[in-house]
C-alpha positions as CSV (number, residue, x, y, z in Angstrom):
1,X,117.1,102.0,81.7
2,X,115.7,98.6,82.4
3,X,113.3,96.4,80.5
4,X,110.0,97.5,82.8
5,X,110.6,101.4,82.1
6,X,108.0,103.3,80.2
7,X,110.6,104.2,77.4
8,X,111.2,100.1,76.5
9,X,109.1,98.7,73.9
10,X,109.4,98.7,70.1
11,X,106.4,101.0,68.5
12,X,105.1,98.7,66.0
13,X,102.1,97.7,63.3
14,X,101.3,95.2,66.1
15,X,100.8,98.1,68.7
16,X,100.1,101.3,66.3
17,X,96.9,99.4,64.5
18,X,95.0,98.0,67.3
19,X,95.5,101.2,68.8
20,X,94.1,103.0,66.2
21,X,91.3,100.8,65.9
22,X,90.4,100.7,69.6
23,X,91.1,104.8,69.7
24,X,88.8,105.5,66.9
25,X,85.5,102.9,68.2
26,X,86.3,104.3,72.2
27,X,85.9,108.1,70.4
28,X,82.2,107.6,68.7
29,X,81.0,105.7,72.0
30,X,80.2,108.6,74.1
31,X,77.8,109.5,71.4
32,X,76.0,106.6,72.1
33,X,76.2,106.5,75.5
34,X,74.2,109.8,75.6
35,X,71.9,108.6,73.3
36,X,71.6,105.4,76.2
37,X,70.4,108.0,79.1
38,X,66.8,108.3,78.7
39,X,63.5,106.1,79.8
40,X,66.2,103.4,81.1
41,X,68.1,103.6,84.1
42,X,72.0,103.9,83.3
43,X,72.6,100.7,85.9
44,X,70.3,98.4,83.3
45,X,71.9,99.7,80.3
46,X,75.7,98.8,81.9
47,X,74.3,95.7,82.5
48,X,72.5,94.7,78.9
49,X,76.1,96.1,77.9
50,X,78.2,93.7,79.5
51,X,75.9,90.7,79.7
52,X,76.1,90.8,75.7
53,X,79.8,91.4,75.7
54,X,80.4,88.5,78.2
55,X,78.7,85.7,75.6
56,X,80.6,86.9,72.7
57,X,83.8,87.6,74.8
58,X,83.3,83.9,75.7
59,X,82.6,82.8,71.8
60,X,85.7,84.8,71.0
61,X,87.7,83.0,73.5
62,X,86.8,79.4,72.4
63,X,87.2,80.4,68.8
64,X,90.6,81.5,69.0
65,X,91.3,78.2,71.4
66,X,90.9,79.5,74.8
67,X,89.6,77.5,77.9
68,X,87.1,79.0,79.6
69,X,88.1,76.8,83.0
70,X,88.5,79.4,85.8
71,X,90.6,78.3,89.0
72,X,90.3,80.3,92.1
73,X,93.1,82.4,90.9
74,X,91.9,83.2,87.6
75,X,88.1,83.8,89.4
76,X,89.8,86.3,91.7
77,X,91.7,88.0,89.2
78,X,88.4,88.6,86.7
79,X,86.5,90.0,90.1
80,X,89.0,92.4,90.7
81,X,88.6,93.4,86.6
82,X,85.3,93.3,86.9
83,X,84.8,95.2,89.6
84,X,86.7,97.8,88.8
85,X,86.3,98.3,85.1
86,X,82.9,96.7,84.5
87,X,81.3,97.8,87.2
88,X,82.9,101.1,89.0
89,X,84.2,102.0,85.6
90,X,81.0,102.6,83.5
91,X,78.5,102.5,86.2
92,X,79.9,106.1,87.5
93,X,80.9,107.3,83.4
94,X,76.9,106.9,82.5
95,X,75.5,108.2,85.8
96,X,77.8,110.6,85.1
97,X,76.5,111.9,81.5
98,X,73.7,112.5,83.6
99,X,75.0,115.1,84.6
100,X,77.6,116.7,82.4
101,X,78.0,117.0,78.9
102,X,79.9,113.5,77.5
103,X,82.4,116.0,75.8
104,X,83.2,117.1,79.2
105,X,83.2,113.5,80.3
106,X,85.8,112.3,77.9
107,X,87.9,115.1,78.3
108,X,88.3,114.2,82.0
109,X,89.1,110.4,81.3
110,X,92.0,112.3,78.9
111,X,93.5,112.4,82.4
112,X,93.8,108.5,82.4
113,X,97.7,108.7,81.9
114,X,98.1,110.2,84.7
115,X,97.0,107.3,87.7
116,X,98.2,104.9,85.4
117,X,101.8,106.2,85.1
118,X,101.8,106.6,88.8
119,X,100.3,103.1,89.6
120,X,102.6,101.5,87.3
121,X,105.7,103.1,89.0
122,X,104.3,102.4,91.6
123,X,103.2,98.4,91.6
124,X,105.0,97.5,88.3
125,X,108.3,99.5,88.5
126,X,107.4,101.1,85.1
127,X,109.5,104.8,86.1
128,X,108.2,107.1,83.2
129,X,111.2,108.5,81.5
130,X,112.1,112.3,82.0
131,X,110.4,112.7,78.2
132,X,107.6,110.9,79.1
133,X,107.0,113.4,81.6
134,X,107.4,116.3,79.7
135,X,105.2,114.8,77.3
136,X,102.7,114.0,79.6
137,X,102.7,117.6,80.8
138,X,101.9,119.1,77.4
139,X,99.5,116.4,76.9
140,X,97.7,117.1,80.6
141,X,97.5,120.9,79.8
142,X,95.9,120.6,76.3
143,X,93.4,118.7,77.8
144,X,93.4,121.3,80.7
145,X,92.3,123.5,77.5
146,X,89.6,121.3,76.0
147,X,88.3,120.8,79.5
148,X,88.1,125.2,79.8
149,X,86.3,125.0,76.9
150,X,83.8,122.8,77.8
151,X,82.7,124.1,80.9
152,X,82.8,127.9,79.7
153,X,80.4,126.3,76.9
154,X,78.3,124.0,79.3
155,X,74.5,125.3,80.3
156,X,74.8,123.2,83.2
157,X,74.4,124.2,87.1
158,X,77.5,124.6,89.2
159,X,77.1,121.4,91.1
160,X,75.5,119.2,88.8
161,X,79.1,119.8,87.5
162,X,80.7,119.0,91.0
163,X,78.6,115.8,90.8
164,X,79.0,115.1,87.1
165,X,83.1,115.3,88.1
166,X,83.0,113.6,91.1
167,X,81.3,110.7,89.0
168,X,83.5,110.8,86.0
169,X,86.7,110.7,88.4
170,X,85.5,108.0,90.0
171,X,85.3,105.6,87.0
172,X,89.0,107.3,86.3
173,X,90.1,105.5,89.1
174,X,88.3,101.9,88.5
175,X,89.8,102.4,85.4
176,X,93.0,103.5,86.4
177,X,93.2,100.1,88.5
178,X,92.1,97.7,86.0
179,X,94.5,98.7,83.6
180,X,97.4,98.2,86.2
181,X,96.2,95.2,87.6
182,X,95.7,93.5,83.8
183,X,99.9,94.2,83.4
184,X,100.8,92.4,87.0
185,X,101.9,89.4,86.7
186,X,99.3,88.1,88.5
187,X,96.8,88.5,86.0
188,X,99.0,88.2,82.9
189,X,99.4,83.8,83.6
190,X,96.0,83.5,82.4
191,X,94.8,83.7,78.7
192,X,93.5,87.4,78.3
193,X,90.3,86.6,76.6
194,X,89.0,84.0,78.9
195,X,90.0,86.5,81.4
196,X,87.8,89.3,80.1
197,X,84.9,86.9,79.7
198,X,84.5,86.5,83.0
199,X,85.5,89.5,84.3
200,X,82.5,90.6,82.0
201,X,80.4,88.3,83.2
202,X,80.9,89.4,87.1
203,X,80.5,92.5,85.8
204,X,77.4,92.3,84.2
205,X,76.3,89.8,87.4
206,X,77.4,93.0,89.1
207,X,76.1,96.1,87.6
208,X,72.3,93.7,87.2
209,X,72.5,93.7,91.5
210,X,73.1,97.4,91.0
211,X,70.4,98.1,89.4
212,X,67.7,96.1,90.9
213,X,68.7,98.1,94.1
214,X,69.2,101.4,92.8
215,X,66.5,101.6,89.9
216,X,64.3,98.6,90.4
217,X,63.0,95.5,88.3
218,X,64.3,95.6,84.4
219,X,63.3,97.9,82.4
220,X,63.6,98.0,78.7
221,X,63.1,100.2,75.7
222,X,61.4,99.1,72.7
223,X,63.6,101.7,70.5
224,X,65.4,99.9,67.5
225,X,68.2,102.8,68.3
226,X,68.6,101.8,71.5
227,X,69.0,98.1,71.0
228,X,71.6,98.9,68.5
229,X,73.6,101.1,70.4
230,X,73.6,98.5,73.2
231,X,74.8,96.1,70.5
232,X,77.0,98.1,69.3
233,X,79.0,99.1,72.4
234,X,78.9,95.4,73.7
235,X,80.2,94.1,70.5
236,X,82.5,97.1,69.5
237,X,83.0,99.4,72.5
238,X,83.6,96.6,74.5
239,X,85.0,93.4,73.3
240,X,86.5,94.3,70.3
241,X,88.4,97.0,72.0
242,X,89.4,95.5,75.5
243,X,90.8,92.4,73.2
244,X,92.7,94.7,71.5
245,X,93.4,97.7,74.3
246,X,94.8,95.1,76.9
247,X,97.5,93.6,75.0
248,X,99.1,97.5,74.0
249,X,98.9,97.6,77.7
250,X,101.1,94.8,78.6
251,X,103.1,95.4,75.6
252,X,103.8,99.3,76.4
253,X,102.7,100.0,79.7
254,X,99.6,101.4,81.4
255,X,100.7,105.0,81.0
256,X,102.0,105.0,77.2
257,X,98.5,103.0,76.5
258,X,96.5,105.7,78.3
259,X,97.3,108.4,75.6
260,X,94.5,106.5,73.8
261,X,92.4,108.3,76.2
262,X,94.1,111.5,75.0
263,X,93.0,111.6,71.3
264,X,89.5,110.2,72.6
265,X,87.8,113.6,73.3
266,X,89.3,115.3,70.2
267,X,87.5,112.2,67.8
268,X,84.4,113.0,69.8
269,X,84.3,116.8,69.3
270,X,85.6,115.6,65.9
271,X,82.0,113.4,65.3
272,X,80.1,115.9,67.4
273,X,81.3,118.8,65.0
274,X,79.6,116.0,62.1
275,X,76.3,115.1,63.9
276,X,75.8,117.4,66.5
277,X,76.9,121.2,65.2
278,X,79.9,120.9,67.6
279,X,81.8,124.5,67.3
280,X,85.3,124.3,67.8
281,X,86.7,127.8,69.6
282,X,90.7,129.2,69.4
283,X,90.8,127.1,73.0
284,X,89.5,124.2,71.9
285,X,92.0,124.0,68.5
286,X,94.5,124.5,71.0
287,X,94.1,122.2,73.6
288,X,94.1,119.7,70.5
289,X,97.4,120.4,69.4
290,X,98.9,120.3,72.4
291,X,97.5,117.1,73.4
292,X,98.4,115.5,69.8
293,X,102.0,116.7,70.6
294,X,102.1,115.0,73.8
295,X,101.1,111.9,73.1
296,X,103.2,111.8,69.8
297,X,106.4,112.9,72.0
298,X,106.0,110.7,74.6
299,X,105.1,107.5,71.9
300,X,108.0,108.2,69.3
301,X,110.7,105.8,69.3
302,X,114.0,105.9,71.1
303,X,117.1,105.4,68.3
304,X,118.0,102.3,70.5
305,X,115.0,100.8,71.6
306,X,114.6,98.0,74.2
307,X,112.3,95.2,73.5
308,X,109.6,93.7,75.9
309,X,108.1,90.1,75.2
310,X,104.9,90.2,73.9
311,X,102.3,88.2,76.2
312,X,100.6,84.8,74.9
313,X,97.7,86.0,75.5
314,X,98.2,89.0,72.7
C-alpha cells in the first residue's frame, strides 16, 4: 500500500487531541446556530461569523509568525476555500435549519466521509482500504438510523424536509470540496493559517454580497445571546477548529478526518438530551453504536503502520 492510501498515517496525540477538541466545539454549534435563526437573516449572521473569524484568523497567523502576503496563487487557492466552505458551506447549513430540525442537519453532514473518501481517490490517489470500507459502511448505516429517527420524530411538512435536505446536501458538497482541495498540493505550499484568513475574509466579503441581495441592508440584533453566539462560533466554531481540523486532514486524509462528522450528531443529541429534553429511542442508541464502531474500526491502527510527513503549516 503506498504512502497516499487512507490506511498510512500514525494515529497519534498530535492527531487524536485536536480531533477531540474540534469534534467536541463542531457538536455544541448546531445548538447555536438554531438559536442564530430568528429576527436576522441567516446570510447576515454567516457573514458577522466569518468577518470576525477572518481578523482573529489573521492575528493568529501573525502571532504564530505567518505572512499575510497573498500571491495570485495563494489568492486563488483561499477563493476556491472560501467559496466553497465559507460561503456554499454554511450559507446553505443555516438556511437549512430553517427548515429542518439541526439534529436532522448534523446527522446528514455524518455523511461527510463519504464525498471525501471518493474525492480523495479520486484527485489525491488516497484508495480507502477494504477496512476502511467496511467501516465506513457500519458507520453510514448508523447514521442511516439516527437519520430514521429524526424524521419519524420531526413535526415538520414533507417538503420543507425535501428543501431542508436539498440545503443541507448542498453545503455537504462545498464541504466535501474544500476539504479535498485544502490536502492538494496546490494549496498545502502555503502556510495554512494565512490561508484560512483569507479564505475567511472572501468568505465573509462573499456571504455580505449574499445577503445584501437576498435579505437586504444589515440587520442586527440587540440580544447579548446572540452576540455571543456569533462570537462564539467565529472564535471557537470557526478558527479554533479549522486551525486545528485542516492539519488531521492533510495528516490522515479527507475521509479518515470526516468521521469527525460522525460523532458530531451523537454530541448534539448528547447536549440536546441536557438543554433541550432530547429523548433518545432504541433507534437512536443504535444508530450510535454503530456509528462509534465505524469510525473506531476504520481509525484503529494497522500493526505496521506507514508514516506521512506532517505539513509546515501543522
Amino acid at each position: 500500500m503506498n504512502a497516499g492510501s487512507v490506511e498510512g498515517p500514525r494515529i497519534d496525540a498530535s492527531i487524536i487531541i485536536p480531533f477531540a477538541i474540534f469534534t467536541i466545539v463542531w457538536g455544541s454549534t448546531w445548538i447555536i446556530i438554531r438559536d442564530q435563526i430568528g429576527s436576522v437573516p441567516p446570510q447576515w449572521s454567516v457573514a458577522y461569523r466569518f468577518a470576525i473569524a477572518a481578523i482573529a484568523m489573521a492575528l493568529v497567523a501573525r502571532w504564530k509568525g505567518q505572512s499575510l502576503k497573498a500571491d495570485r496563487g495563494m489568492l486563488i487557492a483561499a477563493t476556491v476555500l472560501g467559496v466553497t466552505q465559507f460561503s456554499v458551506n454554511f450559507n446553505s447549513v443555516y438556511l437549512a435549519e430553517q427548515y429542518i430540525t439541526s439534529g436532522v442537519v448534523a446527522t446528514v453532514f455524518a455523511l461527510l466521509l463519504i464525498p471525501n473518501s471518493l474525492l480523495a481517490w479520486a484527485f489525491l490517489g488516497q484508495r480507502p482500504s477494504r477496512r476502511f470500507l467496511v467501516a465506513g459502511l457500519v458507520a453510514v448505516a448508523g447514521v442511516g438510523l439516527l437519520f430514521i429517527h429524526e424524521l419519524r420524530s420531526s413535526p415538520v411538512a414533507s417538503r420543507h424536509i425535501a428543501t431542508g435536505l436539498g440545503l443541507t446536501l448542498l453545503g455537504l458538497l462545498g464541504a466535501s470540496a474544500a476539504n479535498v482541495y485544502q490536502a492538494g498540493d496546490r494549496a498545502r505550499r502555503y502556510p495554512l493559517l494565512a490561508l484560512l484568513a483569507w479564505s475567511m475574509a472572501i468568505g465573509a466579503v462573499l456571504d455580505a454580497a449574499l445577503a445584501f441581495i437576498v435579505a437586504g441592508p444589515p440587520v442586527a440584533e440587540a440580544r447579548i445571546g446572540y452576540w455571543a453566539g456569533v462570537l462564539y462560533l467565529a472564535l471557537f466554531g470557526s478558527v479554533l477548529c479549522f486551525a486545528l481540523y485542516f492539519p488531521v486532514v492533510r495528516k490522515i486524509g479527507p475521509g479518515k478526518a470526516a468521521y469527525s462528522s460522525v460523532l458530531v450528531p451523537i454530541i448534539a443529541m448528547a447536549l440536546s438530551t441536557l438543554f433541550e429534553a432530547y429523548r433518545w429511542s432504541p433507534l437512536a442508541i443504535a444508530g450510535a453504536v454503530l456509528s462509534l464502531g465505524g469510525m473506531l474500526l476504520a481509525l484503529a491502527r494497522r500493526r505496521r503502520p506507514m508514516l506521512v510527513t506532517a505539513p509546515d503549516a501543522a
